[in-house]
C-alpha positions as CSV (number, residue, x, y, z in Angstrom):
1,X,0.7,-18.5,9.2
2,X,0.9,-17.5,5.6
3,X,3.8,-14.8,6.5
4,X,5.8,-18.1,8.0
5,X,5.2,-20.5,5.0
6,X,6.3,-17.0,2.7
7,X,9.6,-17.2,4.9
8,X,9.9,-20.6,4.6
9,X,9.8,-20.4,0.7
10,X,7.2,-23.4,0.6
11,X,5.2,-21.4,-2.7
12,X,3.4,-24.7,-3.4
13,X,1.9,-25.0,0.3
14,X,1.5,-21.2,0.2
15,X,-0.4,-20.7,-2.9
16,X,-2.7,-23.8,-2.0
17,X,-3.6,-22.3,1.7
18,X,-4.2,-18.7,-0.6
19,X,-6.4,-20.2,-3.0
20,X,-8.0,-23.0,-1.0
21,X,-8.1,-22.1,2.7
22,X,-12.0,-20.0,4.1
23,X,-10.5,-19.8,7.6
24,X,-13.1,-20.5,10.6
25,X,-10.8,-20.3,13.8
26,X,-7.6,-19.7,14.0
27,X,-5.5,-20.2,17.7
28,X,-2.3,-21.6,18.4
29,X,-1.8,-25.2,17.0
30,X,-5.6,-25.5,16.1
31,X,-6.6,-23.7,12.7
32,X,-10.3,-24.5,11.0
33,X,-11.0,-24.0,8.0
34,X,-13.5,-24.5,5.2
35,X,-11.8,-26.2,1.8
36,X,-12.7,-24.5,-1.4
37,X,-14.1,-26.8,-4.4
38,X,-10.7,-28.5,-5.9
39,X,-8.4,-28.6,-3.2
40,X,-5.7,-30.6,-3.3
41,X,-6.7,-33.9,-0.6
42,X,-3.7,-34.1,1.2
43,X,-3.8,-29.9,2.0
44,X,-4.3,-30.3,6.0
45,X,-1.9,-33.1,6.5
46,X,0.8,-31.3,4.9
47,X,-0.3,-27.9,6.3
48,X,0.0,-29.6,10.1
49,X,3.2,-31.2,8.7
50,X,5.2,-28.2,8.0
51,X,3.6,-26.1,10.8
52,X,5.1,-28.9,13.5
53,X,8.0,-29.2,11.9
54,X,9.1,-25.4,12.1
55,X,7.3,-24.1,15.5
56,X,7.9,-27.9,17.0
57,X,4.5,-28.1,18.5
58,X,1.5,-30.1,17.3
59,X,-1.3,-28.8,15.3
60,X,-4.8,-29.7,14.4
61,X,-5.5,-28.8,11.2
62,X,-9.4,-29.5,10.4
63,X,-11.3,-28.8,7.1
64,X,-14.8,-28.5,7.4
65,X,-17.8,-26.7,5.9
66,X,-18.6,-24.7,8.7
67,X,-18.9,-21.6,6.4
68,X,-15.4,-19.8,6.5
69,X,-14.4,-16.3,5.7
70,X,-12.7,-15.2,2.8
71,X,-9.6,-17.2,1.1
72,X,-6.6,-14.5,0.8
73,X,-6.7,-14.2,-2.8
74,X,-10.4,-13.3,-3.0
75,X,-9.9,-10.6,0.0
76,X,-6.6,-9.2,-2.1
77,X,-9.2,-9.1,-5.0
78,X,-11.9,-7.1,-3.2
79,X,-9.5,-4.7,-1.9
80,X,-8.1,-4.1,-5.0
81,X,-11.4,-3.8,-6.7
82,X,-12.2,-1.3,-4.0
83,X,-8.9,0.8,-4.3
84,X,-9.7,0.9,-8.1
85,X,-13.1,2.3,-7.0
86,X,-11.4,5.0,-5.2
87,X,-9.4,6.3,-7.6
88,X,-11.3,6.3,-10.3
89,X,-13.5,8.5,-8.2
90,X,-11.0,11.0,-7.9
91,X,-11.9,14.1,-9.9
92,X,-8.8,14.7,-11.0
93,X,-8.4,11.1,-12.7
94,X,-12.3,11.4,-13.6
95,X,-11.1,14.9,-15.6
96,X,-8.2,13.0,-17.0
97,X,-9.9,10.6,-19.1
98,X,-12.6,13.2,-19.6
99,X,-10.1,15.4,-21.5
100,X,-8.6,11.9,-23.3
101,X,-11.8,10.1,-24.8
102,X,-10.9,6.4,-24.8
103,X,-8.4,6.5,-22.5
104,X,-8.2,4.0,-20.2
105,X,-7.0,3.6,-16.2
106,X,-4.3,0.9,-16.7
107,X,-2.2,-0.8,-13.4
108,X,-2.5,0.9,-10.1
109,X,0.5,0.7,-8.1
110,X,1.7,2.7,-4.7
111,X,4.9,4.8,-4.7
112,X,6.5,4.5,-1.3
113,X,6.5,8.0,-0.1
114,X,9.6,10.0,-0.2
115,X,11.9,9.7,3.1
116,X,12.4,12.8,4.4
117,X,15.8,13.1,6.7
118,X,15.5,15.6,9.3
119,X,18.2,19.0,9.7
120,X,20.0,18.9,12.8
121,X,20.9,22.4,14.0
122,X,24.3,23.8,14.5
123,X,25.0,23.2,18.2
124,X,25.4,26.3,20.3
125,X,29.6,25.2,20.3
126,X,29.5,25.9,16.6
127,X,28.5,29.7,16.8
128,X,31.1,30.1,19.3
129,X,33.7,29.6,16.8
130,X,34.1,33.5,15.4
């Protein structure tokens, strides 16, 4: 759901369902969830809106306080928190500030790896060529 309101380029309804939304259930044209402390009134209606308007089917959009999971940003949060963990455990990184006194593990970012592009062989018809 949050992949299709990204495509859509709706970043007000997007950050809102990010920061607001502790899914409960989740199936086809029926989503549950329970409303974090300050979000906006109107978040459901225009959540059930836009959801009708670009699948054309009808969906129930309830907010309750049934105890939902996670919003997205505070799962993003904890997985960061935990990849920091991780690396910082490394011993080469736990050597590296050992040997700078001060220093300081800054941004963690992932480098897509390199693309490697396969060698085709000469074809048999290649060798014949002498």
């Amino acid at each position: 759901m949050v992949a299709l309101i990204g495509e859509k380029r709706e970043v007000g309804l997007q950050m809102d369902v990010e920061r607001f939304v502790k899914p409960v259930s989740f199936k086809p044209g029926a989503i549950v969830y329970e409303s974090v402390e300050g979000a906006p009134v109107e978040l459901a209606r225009r959540l059930a809106g836009r959801l009708r308007e670009w699948t054309g089917r009808t969906w129930l959009i309830a907010a309750n306080g049934q105890g939902g999971g996670e919003t997205l940003i505070e799962r993003q949060k904890k997985e960061r928190a935990a990849e920091r963990e991780k690396v910082e455990a490394d011993p080469f990184i736990k050597a590296v500030l050992l040997a700078f006194p001060g220093a300081k593990l800054g941004e963690i970012k992932t480098i897509a790896p390199a693309v490697v592009t396969p060698e085709i062989p000469d074809s048999p018809e290649d060798d014949d060529e002498d």
